[in-house]
N, C-alpha and C positions, 0 to 999 in steps of 0.2 A: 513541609509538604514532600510528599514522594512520586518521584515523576519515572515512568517506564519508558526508555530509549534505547531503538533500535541499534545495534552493533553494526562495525563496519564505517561506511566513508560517511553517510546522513547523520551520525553519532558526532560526529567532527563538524558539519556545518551547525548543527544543533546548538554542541557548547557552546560554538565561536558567538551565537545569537546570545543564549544566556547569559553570557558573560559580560556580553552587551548593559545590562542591565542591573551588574554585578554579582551574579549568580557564577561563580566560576570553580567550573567540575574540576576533582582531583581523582583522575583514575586509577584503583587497585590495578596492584602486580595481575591478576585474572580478569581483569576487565571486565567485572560483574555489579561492583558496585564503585558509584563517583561520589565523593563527597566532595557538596560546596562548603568551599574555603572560610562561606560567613557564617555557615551553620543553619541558614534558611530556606535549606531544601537539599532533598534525596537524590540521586539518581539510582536505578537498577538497568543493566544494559543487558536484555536478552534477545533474542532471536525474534528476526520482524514480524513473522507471522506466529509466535506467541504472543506478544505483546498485549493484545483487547485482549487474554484470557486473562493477563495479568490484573488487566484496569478493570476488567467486569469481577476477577473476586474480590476484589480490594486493597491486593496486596502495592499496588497502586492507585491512588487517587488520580493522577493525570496520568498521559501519554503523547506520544509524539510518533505517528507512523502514515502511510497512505491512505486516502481513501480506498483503494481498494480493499487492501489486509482488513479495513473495518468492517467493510459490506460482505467478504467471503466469512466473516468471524460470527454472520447471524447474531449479535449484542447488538443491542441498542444504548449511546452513547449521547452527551449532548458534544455537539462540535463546536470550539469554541474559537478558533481562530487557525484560518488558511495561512500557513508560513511559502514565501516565495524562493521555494527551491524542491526539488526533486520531482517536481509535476511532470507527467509523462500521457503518453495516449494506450490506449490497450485495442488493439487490433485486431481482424480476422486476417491471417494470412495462409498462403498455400503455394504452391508450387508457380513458378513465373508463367508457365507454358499452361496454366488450367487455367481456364476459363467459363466452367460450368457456373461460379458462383456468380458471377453478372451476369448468364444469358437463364438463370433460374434453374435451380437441382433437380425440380419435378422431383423432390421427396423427402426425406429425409436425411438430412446435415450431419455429417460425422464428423466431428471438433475432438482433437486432441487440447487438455489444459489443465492449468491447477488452477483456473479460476473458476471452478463448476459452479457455484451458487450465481458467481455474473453472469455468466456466459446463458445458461438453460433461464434465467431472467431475462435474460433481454430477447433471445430467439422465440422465446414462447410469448413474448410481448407484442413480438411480427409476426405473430401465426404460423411461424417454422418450426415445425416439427425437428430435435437435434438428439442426439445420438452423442454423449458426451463419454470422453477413456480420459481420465484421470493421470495425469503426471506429474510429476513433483520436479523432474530437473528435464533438460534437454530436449525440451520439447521441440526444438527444430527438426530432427531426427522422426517425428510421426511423419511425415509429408512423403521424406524421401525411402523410406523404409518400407511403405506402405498401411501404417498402422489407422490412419485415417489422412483423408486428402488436405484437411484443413485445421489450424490453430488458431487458440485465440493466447494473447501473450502480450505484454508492454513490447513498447517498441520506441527505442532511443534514437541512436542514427539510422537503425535499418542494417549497421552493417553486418551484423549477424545473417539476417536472414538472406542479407544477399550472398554472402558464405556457402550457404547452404542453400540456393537456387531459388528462395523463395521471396515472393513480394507482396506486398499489404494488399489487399483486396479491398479492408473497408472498414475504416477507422470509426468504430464504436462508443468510444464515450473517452474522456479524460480523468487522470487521476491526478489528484494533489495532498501535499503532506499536509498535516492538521495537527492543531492541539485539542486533545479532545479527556472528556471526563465520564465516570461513574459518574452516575447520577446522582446516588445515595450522596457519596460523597461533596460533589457539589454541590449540594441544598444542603449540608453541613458546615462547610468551608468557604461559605459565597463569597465572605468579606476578600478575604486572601485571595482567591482565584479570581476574581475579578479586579484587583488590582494589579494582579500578576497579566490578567490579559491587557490590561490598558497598560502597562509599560512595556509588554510587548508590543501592541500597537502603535505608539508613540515612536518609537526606535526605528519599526519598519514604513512609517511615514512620515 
């Protein structure tokens, strides 16, 4: 099996879990591909928000990343098992000193973010009309700059945003890491991938 894993510090708790299990990555001098030790499975380690491009063409069969990166990737996946680690909350926040977003905008919301497919789903889901500018890094920088009054963004300790003067307004929804699959592929491969989830699940309970 070939499994798509995100690069970076989640790539590290990942192994340590596989390993669990006997599955244990050996990572290339480039850090792109792990091969296990026993020969019973791939790794590919690319960039977290490619990842579902990967698993929806089939260059991998499984994957390991956020529910979010899944919901902004517009693919549909089957989700086969919530691993407990990297869970976080994704948030509206804005400047500490505004307070238009609790006493009501009377109009139209202007959000800086790179989660635009979450974000214009869920405001338009409250009958808020939003106004979404698109950023790919630094989004704390839209608040104080002026580029719009409010983001939507993960939020860990907060200390970022208190850096930058700003504070959560209104904690949205939760995201968690997931094993998740092509579909093709798993109604291919059910025997293996369901044995695979059930000794992952054994290990984490």
């Amino acid at each position: 099996m070939t499994i798509a894993l995100p690069k970076g510090r989640l790539f590290e708790r990942v192994a340590a879990l596989f390993a669990r299990i006997g599955h244990d990555f050996s990572v290339g001098e480039r850090r792109l591909v792990a091969e296990d030790r026993s020969g019973g499975m791939r790794a590919i380690l690319v960039k977290n928000s490619d990842l579902p491009t990967y698993v929806h063409h089939g260059i991998a069969g499984l994957g390991v990343c956020g529910s979010d990166v899944i919901f902004e990737s517009g693919h549909e996946f089957f989700e086969l098992l919530p691993l407990p680690f990297g869970g976080t909350q994704i948030c509206l926040a804005g400047l500490a000193e505004d307070d238009s977003w609790r006493n009501g905008t009377g109009g139209r919301l202007r959000v800086a973010t790179k989660f635009t497919r979450f974000t214009r789903s869920f405001f338009h889901g409250q009958g808020i009309p939003v106004e979404i500018v698109r950023l790919n890094g630094s989004v704390e920088l839209a608040p104080v700059l002026g580029l719009a009054p409010y983001i939507v963004d993960l939020v860990e300790t907060g200390k970022t945003l208190e850096a930058h003067g700003l504070e959560v307004k209104e904690v949205l929804g939760e995201t968690r890491v997931t094993l998740f699959a092509n579909r093709s592929y798993y109604k291919y491969h059910f025997p293996e991938i369901d044995e695979l989830v059930n000794r992952l699940s054994n290990v984490l309970h």
